[in-house]
GUDOMAR-555480 format. One record per residue: residue in three letters; x, y, z of N, C-alpha, C, O, CB in turn. Coordinates in Angstrom, 3 decimals. Each point is the difference from the previous one (the first is absolute). Glycine has a CB too. Layout:
% residues N
SITE     r        n.x        n.y        n.z       ca.x       ca.y       ca.z        c.x        c.y        c.z        o.x        o.y        o.z       cb.x       cb.y       cb.z
SITE   ALA          X          Y          Z          X          Y          Z          X          Y          Z          X          Y          Z          X          Y          Z
...
This chain:
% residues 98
SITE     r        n.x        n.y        n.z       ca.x       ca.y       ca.z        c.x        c.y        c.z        o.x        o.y        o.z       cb.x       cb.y       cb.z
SITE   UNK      0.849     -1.177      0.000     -0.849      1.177      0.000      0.890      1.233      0.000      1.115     -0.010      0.520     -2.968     -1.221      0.700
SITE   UNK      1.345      2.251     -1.796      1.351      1.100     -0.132     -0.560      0.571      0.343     -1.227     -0.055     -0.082      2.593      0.025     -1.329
SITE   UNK     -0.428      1.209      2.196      0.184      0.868      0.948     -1.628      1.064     -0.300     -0.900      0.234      0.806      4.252     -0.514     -0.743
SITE   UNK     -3.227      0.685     -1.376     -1.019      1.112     -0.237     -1.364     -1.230      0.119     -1.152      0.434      0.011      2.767      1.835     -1.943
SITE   UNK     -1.444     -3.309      1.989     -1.579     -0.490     -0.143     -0.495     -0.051      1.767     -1.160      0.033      0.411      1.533     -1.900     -3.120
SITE   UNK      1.001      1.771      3.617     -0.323     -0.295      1.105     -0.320      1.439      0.893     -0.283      0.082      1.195      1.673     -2.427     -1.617
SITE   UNK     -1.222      3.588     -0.722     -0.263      1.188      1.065     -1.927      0.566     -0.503     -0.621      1.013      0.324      4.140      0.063     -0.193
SITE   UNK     -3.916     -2.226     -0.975     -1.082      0.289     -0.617     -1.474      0.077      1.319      0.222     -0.485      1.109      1.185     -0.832     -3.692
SITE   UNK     -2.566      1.844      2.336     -0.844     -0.228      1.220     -1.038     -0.876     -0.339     -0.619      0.069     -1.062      1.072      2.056      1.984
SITE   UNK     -0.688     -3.072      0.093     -1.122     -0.613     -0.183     -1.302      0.896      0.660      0.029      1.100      0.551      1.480     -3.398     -0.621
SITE   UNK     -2.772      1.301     -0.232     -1.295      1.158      0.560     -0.619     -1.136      0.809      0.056     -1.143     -0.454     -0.755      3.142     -1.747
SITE   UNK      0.109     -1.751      3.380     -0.701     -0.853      0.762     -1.148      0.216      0.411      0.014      1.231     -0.038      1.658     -1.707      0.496
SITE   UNK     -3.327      0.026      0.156     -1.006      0.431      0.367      0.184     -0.068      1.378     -0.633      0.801      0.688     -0.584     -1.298     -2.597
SITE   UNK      1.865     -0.200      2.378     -0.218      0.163      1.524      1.386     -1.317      0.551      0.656     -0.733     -0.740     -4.138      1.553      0.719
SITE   UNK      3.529     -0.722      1.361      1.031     -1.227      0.355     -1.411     -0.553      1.218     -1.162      0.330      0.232      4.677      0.849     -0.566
SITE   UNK     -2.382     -2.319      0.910     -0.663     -0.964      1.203      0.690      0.045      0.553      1.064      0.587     -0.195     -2.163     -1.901     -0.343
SITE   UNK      0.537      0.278      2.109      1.202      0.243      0.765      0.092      0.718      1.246     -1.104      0.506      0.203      1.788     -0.643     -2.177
SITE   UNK      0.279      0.472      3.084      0.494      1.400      0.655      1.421     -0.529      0.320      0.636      0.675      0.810     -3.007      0.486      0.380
SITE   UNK      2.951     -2.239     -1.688      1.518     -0.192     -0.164      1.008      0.551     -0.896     -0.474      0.014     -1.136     -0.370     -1.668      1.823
SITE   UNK      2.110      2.144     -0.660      0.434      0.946     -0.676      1.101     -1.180     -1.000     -0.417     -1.112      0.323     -0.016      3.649      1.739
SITE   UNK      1.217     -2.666     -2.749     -0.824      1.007     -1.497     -1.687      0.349     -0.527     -0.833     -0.906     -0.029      2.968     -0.278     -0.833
SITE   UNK     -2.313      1.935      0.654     -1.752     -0.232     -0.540     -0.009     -0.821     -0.808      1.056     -0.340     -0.534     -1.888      2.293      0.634
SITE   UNK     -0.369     -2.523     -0.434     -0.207     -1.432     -0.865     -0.859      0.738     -0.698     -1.082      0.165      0.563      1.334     -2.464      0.826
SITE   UNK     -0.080      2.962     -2.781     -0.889      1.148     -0.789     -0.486     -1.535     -1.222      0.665     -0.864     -0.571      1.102      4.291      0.884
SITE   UNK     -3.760     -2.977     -0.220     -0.656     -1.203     -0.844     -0.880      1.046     -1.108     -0.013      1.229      0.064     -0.295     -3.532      2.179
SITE   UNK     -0.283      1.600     -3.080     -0.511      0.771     -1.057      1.184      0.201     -0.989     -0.428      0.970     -0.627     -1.366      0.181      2.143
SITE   UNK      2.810     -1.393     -1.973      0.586      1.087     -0.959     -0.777      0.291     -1.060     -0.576     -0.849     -0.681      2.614      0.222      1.178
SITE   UNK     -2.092      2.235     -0.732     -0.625      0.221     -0.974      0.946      1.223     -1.103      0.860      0.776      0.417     -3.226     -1.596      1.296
SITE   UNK      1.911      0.692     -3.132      0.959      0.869     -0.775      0.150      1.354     -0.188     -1.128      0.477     -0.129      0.927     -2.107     -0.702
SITE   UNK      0.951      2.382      0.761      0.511      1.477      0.195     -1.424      0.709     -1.403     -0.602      1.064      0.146      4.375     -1.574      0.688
SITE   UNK     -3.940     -0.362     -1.920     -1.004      0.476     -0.532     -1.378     -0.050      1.408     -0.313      1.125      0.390      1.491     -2.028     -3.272
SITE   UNK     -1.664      0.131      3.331     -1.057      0.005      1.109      0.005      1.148      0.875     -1.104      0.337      0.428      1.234     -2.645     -0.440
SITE   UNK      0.868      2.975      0.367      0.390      0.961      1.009     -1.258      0.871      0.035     -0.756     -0.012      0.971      3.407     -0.036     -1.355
SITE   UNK     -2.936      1.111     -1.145     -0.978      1.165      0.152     -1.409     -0.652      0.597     -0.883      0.816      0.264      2.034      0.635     -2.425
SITE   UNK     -1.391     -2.665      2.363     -1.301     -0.316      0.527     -0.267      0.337      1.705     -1.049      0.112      0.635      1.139     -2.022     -2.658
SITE   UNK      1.514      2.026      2.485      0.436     -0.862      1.395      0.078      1.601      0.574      0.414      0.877     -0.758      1.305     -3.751      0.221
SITE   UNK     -2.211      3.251      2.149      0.368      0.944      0.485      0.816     -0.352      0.843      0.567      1.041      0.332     -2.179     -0.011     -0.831
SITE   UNK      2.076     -1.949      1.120      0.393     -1.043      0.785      1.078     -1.219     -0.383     -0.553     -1.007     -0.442     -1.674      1.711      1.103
SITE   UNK      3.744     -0.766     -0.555      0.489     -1.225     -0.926      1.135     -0.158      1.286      0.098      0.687      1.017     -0.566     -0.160     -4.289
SITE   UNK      1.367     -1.824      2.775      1.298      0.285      0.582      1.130     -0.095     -0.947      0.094     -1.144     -0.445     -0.972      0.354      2.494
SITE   UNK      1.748      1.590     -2.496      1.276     -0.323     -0.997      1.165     -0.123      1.181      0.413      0.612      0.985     -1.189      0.950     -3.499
SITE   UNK      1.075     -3.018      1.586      1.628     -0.994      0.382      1.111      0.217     -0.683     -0.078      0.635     -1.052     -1.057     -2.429      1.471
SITE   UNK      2.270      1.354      0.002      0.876     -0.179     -0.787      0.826     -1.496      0.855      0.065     -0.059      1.227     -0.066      3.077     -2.316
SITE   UNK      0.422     -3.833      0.407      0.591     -1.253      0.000      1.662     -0.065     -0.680      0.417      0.312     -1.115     -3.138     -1.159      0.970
SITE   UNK      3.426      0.290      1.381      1.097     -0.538     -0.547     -0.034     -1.580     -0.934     -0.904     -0.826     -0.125      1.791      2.346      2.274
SITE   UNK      0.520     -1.477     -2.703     -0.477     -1.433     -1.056     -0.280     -1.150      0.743      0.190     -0.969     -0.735      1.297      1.549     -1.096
SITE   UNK     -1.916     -0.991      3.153     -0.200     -1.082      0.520     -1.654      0.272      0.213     -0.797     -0.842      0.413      3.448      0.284      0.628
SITE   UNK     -2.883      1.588     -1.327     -1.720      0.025      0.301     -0.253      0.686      1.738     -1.108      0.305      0.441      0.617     -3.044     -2.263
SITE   UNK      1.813      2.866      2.598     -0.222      1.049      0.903     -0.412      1.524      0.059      0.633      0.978     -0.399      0.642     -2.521      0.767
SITE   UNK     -2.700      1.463      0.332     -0.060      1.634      0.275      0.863      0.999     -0.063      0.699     -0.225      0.988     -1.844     -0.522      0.122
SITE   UNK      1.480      1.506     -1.510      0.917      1.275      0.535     -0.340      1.332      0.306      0.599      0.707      0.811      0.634     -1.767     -1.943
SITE   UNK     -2.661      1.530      0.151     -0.648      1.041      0.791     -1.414     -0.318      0.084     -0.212     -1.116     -0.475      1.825      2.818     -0.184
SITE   UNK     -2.706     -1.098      1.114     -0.841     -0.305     -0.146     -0.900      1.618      0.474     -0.139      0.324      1.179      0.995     -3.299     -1.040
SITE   UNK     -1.367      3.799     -1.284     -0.947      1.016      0.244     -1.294      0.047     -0.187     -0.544     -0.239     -1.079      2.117      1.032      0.766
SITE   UNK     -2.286     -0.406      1.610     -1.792      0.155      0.060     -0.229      1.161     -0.879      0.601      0.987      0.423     -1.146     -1.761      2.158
SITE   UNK     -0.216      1.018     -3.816     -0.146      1.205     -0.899     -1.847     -0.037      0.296     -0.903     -0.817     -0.181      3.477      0.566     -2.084
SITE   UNK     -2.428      1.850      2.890     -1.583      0.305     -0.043      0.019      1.350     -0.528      0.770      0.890      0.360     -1.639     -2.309      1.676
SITE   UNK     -0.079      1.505     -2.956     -0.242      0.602     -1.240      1.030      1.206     -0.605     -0.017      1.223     -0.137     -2.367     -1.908      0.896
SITE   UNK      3.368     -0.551     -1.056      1.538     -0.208     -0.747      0.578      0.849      1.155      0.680      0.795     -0.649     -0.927     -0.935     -2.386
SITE   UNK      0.364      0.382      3.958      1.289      0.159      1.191     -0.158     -1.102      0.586     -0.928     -0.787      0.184      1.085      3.125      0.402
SITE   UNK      1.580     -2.209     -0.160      0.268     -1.116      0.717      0.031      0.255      1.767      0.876      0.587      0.636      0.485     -1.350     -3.012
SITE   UNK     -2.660      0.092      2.918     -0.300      0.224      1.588      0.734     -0.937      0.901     -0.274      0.219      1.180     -2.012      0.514     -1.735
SITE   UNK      3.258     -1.853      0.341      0.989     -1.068      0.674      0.784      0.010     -0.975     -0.072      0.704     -1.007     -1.178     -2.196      2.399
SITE   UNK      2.526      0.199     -0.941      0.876     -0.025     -0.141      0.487     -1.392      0.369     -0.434     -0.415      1.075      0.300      2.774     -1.019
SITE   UNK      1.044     -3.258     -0.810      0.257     -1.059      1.145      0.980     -0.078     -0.948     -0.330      0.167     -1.174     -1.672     -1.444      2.691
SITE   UNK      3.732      0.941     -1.097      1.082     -0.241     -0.595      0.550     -1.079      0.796     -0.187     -0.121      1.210      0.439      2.339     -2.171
SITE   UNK      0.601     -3.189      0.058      0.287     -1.505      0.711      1.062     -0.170     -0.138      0.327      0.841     -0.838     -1.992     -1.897      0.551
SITE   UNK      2.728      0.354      0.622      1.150     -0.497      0.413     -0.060     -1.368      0.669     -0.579     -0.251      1.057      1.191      2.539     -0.919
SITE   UNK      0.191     -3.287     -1.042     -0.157     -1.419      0.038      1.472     -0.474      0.205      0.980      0.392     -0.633     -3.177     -0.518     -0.923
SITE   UNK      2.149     -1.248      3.059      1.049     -0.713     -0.245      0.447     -0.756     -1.307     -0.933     -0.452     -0.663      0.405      0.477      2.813
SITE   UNK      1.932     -0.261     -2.682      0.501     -0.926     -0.769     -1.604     -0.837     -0.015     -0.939      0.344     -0.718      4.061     -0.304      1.415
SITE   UNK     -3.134     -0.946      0.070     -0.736     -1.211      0.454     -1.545      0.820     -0.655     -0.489     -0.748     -0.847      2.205     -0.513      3.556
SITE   UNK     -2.262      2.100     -2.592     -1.144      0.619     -0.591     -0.730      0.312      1.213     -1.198      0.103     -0.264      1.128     -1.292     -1.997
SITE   UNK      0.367      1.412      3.701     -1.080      0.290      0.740      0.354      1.297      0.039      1.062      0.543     -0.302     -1.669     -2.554      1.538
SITE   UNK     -0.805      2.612     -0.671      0.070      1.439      0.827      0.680      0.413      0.484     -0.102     -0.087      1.223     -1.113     -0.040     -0.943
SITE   UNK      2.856      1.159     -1.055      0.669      0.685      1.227     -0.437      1.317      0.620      0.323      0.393      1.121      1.425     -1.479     -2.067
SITE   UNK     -2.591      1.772     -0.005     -0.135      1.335      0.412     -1.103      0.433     -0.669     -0.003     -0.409     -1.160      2.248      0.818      1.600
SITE   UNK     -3.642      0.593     -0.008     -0.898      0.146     -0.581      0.024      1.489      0.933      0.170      0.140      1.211     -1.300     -2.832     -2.197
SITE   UNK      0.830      3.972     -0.347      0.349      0.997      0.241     -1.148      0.776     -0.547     -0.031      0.239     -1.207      2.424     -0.819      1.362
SITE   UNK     -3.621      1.114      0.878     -1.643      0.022     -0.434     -0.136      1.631      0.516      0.219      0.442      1.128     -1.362     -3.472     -0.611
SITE   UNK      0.822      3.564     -1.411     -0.481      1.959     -0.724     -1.278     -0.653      0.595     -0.315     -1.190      0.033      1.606      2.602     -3.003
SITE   UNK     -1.970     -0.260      3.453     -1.504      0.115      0.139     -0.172      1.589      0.695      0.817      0.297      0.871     -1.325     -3.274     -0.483
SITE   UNK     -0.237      3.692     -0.658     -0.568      1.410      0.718      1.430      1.000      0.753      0.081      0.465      1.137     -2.808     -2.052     -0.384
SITE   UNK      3.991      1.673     -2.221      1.347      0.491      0.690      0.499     -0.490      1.056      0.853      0.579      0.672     -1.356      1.083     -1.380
SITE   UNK     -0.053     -2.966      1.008      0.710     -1.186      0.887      0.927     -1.032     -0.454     -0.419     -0.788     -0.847     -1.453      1.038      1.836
SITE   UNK      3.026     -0.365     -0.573      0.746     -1.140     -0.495      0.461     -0.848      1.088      0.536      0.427      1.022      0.144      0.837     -2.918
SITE   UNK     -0.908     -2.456      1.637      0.237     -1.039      1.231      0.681     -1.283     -1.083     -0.233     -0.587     -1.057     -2.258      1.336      3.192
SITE   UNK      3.546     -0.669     -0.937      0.988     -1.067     -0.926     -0.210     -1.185      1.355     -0.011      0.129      1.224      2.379      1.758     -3.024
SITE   UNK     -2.554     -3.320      0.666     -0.167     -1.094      1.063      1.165     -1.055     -0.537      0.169     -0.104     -1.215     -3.054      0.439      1.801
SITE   UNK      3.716     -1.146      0.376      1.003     -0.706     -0.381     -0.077     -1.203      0.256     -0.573      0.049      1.089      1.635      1.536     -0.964
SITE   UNK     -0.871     -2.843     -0.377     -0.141     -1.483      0.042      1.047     -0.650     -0.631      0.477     -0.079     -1.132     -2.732      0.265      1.170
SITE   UNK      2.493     -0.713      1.295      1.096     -1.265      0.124     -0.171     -1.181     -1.179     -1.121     -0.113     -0.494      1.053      0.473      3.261
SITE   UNK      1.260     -1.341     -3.288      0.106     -0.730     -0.999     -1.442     -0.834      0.089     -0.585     -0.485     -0.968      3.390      0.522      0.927
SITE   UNK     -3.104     -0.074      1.005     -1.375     -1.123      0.669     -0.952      0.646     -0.550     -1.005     -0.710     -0.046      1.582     -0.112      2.414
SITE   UNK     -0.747      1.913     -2.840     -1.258      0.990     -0.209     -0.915      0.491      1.354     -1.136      0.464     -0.100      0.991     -1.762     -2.273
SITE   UNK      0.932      1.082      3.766     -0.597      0.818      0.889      0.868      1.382      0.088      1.182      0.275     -0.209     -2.184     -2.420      1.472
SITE   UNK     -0.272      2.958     -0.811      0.186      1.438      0.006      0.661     -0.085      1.555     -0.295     -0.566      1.052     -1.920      1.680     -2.881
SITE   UNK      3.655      0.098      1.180      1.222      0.111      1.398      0.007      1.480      0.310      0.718      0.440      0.898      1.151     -2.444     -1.635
């Protein structure tokens, strides 16, 4: 996968869940967008890991979630924008939060 395909955004309707990475379901296509007041755009490294993840309500972006992964692929670092709030959360190789 090359570099410019991996800085590309995906579009999502919503995620599941309240475990971090978000688990974003629906993908839907960047043509679909003008229907949507409400979406989430991703971006993925070439293993299919999260790396950002933005809540867009009516096209601003109101969150934020940026990721950082062990070698191994778990959760090292999840770094979450919301209301000029930034809260950085960190997790051990185990994926518990330290």
């Amino acid at each position: 996968m090359s570099q410019e395909h991996q800085s590309e955004f995906r579009y999502f309707v919503s995620y599941s869940g309240i475990k971090l990475p978000l688990k974003l379901v629906n993908e839907i296509s960047e043509a679909s967008l003008n229907n949507r007041n409400t979406y989430f755009r991703s971006r993925f490294d070439a293993q299919d890991r999260m790396l950002l993840c933005q809540k867009i309500v009516y096209g601003e972006v109101e969150s934020e979630h940026q990721y950082q992964y062990y070698d191994n692929g778990v959760l090292k670092r999840a770094q979450i924008s919301e209301d000029d709030e930034v809260r950085e959360i960190n997790f051990n190789e185990s994926g518990e939060m330290t």
